[in-house]
N, C-alpha and C positions, 0 to 999 in steps of 0.2 A: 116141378119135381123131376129129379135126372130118371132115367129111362133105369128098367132093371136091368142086373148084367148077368142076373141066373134064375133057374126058377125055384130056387129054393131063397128068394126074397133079397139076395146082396143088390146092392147098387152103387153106381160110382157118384161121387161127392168131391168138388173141391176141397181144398185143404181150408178156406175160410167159411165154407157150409157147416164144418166140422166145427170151427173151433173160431173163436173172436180175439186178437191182438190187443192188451188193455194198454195206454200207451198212458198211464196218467204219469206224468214226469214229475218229477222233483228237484228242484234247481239246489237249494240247499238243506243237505239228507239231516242237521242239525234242526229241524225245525219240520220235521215230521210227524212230531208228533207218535213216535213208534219204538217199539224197541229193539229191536233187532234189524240187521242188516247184513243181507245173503248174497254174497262173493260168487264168482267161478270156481276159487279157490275153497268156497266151503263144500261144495256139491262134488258128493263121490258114485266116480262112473258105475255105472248099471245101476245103483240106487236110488228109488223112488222117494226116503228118508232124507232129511234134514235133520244133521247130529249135531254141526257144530253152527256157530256165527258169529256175527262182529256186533258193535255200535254201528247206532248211525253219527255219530259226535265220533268214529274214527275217520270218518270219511268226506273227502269235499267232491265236488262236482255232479251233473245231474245224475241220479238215479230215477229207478221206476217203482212203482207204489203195488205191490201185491198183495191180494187178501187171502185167509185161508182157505183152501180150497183149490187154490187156482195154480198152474202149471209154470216153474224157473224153467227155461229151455236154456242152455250154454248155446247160441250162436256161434260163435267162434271154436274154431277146432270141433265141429261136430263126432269127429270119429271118436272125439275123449268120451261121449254117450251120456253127457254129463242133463240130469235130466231131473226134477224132484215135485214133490207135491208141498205145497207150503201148509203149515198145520198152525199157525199163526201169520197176524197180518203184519206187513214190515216192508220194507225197502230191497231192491237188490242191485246189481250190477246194471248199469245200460248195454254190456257187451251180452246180457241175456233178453229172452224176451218172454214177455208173460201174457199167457195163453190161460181162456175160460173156456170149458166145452159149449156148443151149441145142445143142448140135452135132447133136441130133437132129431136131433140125427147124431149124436154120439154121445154116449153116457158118459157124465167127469167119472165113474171108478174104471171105464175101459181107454176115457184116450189117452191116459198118461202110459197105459201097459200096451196099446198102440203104438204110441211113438217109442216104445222101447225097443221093438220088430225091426228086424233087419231091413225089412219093406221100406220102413216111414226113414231108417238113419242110411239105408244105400242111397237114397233119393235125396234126401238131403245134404250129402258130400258130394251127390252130382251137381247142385244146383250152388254148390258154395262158389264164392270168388276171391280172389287172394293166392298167392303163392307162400308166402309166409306165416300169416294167419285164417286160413280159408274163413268166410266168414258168408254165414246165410241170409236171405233178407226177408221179410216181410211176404214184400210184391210177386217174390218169387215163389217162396212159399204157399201162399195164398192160392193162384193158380193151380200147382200141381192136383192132379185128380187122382183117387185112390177109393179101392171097392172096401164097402164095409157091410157086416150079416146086419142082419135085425137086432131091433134093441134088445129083443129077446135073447139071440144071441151073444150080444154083445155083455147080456147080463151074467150069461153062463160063463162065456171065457173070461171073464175077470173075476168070477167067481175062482175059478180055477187056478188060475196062474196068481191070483193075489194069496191063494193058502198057500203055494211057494214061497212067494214073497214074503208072507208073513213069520212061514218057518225060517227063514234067512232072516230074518230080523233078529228072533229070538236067539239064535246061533250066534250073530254077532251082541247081544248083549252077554253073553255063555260067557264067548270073547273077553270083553271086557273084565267081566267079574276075575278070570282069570288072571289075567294082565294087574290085577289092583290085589289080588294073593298072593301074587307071586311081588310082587313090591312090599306088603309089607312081610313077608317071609327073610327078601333077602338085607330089607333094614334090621330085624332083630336078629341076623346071623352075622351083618358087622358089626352090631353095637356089640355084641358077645366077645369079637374081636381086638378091641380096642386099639382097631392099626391105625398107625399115623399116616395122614394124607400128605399125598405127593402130587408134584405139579404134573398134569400128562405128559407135556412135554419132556419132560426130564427120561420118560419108560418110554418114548417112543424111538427107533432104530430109523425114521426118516422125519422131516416136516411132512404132515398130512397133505394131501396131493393132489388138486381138483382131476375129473376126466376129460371129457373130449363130448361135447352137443355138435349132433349135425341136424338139417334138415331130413325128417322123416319121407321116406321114398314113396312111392304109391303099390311099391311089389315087393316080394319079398327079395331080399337079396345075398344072403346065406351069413348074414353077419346084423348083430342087434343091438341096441343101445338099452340100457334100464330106463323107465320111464317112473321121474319123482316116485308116486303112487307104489312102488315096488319097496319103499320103504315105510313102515304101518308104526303103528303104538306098538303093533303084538311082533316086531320085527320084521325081517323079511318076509316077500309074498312073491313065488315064483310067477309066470305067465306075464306079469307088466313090461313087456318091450315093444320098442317100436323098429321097424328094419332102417336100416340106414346104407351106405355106401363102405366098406372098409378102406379107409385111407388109410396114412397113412399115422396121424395123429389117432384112428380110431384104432388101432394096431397097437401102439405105445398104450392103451388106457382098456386092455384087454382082460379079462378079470379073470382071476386063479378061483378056486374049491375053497372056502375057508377066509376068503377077504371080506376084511371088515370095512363097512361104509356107513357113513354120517351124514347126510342132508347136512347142504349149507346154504339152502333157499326155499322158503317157505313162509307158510304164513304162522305167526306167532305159537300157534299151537301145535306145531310139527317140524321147524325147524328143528334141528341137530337130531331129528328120530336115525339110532344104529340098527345095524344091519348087518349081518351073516349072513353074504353069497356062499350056497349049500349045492348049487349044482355041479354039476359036473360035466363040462362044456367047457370051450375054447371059445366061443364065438359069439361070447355078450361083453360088450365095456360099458364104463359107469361114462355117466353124464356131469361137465362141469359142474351142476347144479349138486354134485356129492362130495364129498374127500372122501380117500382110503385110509385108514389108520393102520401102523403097521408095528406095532407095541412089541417089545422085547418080551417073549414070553416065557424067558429065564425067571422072569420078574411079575410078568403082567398078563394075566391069560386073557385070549381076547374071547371068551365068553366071558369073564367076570365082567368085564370091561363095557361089553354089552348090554351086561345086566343091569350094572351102576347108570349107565349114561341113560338106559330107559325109564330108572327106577324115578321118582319123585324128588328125592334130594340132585341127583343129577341133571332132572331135565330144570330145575331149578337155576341150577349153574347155566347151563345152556342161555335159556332163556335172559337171564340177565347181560348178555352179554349182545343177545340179538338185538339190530339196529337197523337201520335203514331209513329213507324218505315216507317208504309208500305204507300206508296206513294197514294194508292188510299184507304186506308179502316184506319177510324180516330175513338176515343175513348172520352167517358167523362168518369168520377167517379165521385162517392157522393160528394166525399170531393170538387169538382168543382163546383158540382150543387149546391149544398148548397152555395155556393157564388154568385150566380145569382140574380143579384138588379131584384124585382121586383114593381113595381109602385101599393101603397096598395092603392084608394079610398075606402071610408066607404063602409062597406058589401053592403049596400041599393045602391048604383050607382053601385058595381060593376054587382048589379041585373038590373038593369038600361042599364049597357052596355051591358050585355049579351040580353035583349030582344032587344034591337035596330042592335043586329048583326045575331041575332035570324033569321030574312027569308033568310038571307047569307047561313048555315048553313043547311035551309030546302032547297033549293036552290041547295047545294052542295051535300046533302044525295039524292034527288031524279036524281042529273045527275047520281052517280056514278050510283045507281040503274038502270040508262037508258043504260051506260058502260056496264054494266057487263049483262045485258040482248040482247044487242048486241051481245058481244061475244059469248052466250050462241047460238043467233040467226045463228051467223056466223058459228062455231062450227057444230049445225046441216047443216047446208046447205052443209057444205065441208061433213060429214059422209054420208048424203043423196047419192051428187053429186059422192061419190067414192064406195058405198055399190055395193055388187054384185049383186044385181038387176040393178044399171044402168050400170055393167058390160055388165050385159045380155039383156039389153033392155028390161028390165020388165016394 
C-alpha cells in the first residue's frame, strides 16, 4: 500500500493502481458481434458523452472491444481532451485506449472526471511521443504517479463536478432542440416561397477556397488557425484554435468579421457543417480542412445561405456528394459545392427569413456561452478539488 502523502488520507498511486488497460483486440470489427463503433472522430473534447458513432461493417482493421461502463481515452493528440464513458458495449478505434477503474483505489464515477484535470492531461502531453501525431502509451502511462483523496472524497468530488456535467448535458440537448426548430421553421418559410433553385455556384463572386494547416506550436504565438470542432450543427463556436506560426501562406488565409466557412473534411455526419466567423479579430485563418464561401449578396445573403446549408434539406445535398476511401472521415470539393441547388427567394424575404429565425440563433449563441462557461466552471472545480492545498488540507 503507497505510503500517505497528507494527513488528511490522499495518497500517491501509479496510474495502473488506478485503472486496468482492456486490450481485448478485434482483428475484424465485422464479426463483433456489436453495434456500434466509436472513432476519434466521434468523441467531443471536454465531453464525458457519447453522441454520435459509426458501424462496425463501416470499418476494417483491428479495433478494441469496450463494455459500458468503461473509459475511450483519444491517445493521439492528447491536448484535443478527447475523453468519454461508454454507455453501451462496442468496438472503438486502436489509436484510443480503453481504461477500467481499479474501484479500489479509484471510483469509475471519479476517474473519468480525474482524467479530465489539467493534472492527469499536462502529464500526459508530457509523456506523449511524436512530433506530428504526439501519441501516448500504455507503459508510460502506467508508471506515472499521482495523489488521489479517499474514496470518500473521491465520492464527493464527482458528486460535484458530475451535477456540472449534467447540467451541460442538458444544455446541449436545449441546443439541439433548437437547432431542429429552427430547420423546420425555415423549411416552411421557403415552401411559402416558392423560389426556384439555383446552382451555388452560379451566386458565388469566387470558386470556394480551401485555407492554410500548419503544425500547431507548443506556445502561444500571436497568430491562430480554426480548429475543425469551431465549426458545430448549431454553427460557429468561438474559442476552438490552435496557435500556429504566421507565415506567409497563413497571412493569405486570414479571416474577415462576417466569413462564411464550410468544412470539407469530416466524418459523414458533419462534413459541409457552415459557419459565420462573428469575431472581430485579425489574427485567426481557417484551416484547409474548410472553404470560405464568398456569395454575391446582391443575390444571396450569406446568413440565408447558412441557414439552408445547415438545415436538413441542404445538409442532404452535402452529404450526398461526400466521398472518400476512409470509412469514417468523408470530403466535399469546389467542384461539388458549386453544384449545390440552392432555393433563391428575393434578397428582401431572404431578409425576412433571416429575422424570423433570428431569436433561434440568439437563443443558440447564448446556450453555447452557458456550455462553455460550464466547463470552464467544471474545469475550476476539478483544479481546486485536486490542488495541493486540498492535498494538504489547506
Amino acid at each position: 500500500m503507497p505510503e500517505s502523502t497528507s494527513a488528511n488520507g490522499w495518497r500517491k498511486y501509479r496510474f495502473d493502481e488506478m485503472a486496468v488497460m482492456v486490450n481485448d483486440r478485434i482483428d475484424d470489427p465485422s464479426e463483433a458481434n456489436v453495434e456500434y463503433y466509436v472513432g476519434l472522430e466521434h468523441l467531443d473534447s471536454e465531453s464525458l458523452t457519447i453522441h454520435r458513432w459509426g458501424s462496425p461493417s463501416d470499418v476494417e482493421a483491428t479495433k478494441l472491444r469496450f463494455r459500458a461502463g468503461d473509459i475511450i481515452f483519444g491517445r493521439r493528440r492528447v491536448y484535443q481532451r478527447k475523453l468519454a464513458v461508454a454507455h453501451f458495449d462496442g468496438i472503438c478505434s486502436a489509436h484510443a485506449m480503453v481504461l477500467r477503474a481499479k474501484s479500489e483505489v479509484a471510483l469509475a464515477e471519479f476517474l473519468p472526471f480525474f482524467m479530465q484535470s489539467d493534472l492527469f492531461m499536462e502529464r500526459a502531453k508530457e509523456i506523449s511521443v511524436g512530433s506530428l501525431s504526439p501519441t501516448i502509451n500504455w507503459k508510460s502511462l502506467a508508471k506515472e504517479e499521482f495523489a488521489l483523496p479517499p474514496l470518500e472524497e473521491q465520492q464527493r468530488i464527482a458528486g460535484v463536478v458530475g451535477a456540472a456535467d449534467c447540467t451541460a448535458e442538458s444544455l446541449m440537448e436545449l441546443l439541439e432542440a433548437a437547432r431542429l426548430a429552427e430547420g423546420s421553421l425555415l423549411a416552411e418559410l421557403v415552401a411559402r416561397c416558392n423560389a426556384q433553385e439555383i446552382t451555388l455556384g452560379s451566386l458565388l463572386m469566387e470558386s470556394p477556397r480551401n485555407g492554410c494547416s500548419a503544425t500547431e506550436t507548443s506556445a502561444p504565438t500571436g497568430h491562430w488557425v480554426l480548429s475543425l470542432s469551431a465549426l458545430t450543427r448549431w454553427g460557429y463556436r468561438p474559442g476552438e484554435l490552435k496557435p500556429v506560426e504566421k507565415t506567409d501562406a497563413m497571412a493569405a488565409a486570414v479571416l474577415r468579421q462576417g466569413d462564411l466557412l464550410i468544412s470539407r473534411s469530416n466524418t459523414r455526419d458533419l462534413v459541409g457543417l457552415p459557419g459565420v466567423f462573428d469575431e472581430n479579430r485579425t489574427d485567426v485563418s481557417w484551416p484547409d480542412t474548410m472553404m470560405r464561401l464568398t456569395p454575391d449578396e446582391s443575390r444571396l445573403r450569406k446568413r440565408f445561405l447558412e441557414l439552408f446549408l445547415r438545415s436538413p434539406a441542404g445538409r442532404r445535398q452535402v452529404q450526398s456528394f461526400a466521398a472518400g476511401t476512409s470509412a469514417s472521415m468523408k470530403k466535399i470539393n469546389a467542384t461539388n459545392v458549386k453544384k449545390l441547388l440552392i432555393p433563391l427567394p428575393k434578397p428582401e424575404v431572404q431578409d425576412s427569413i433571416e429575422s424570423k429565425t433570428e431569436p433561434f440563433r440568439q437563443a443558440r449563441d447564448l446556450t453555447q456561452r452557458r456550455i462553455s462557461e460550464l466547463m470552464d466552471f467544471k474545469r475550476t472545480l476539478l483544479n481546486h478539488a485536486l490542488s495541493p492545498a486540498a492535498r494538504e488540507g489547506v
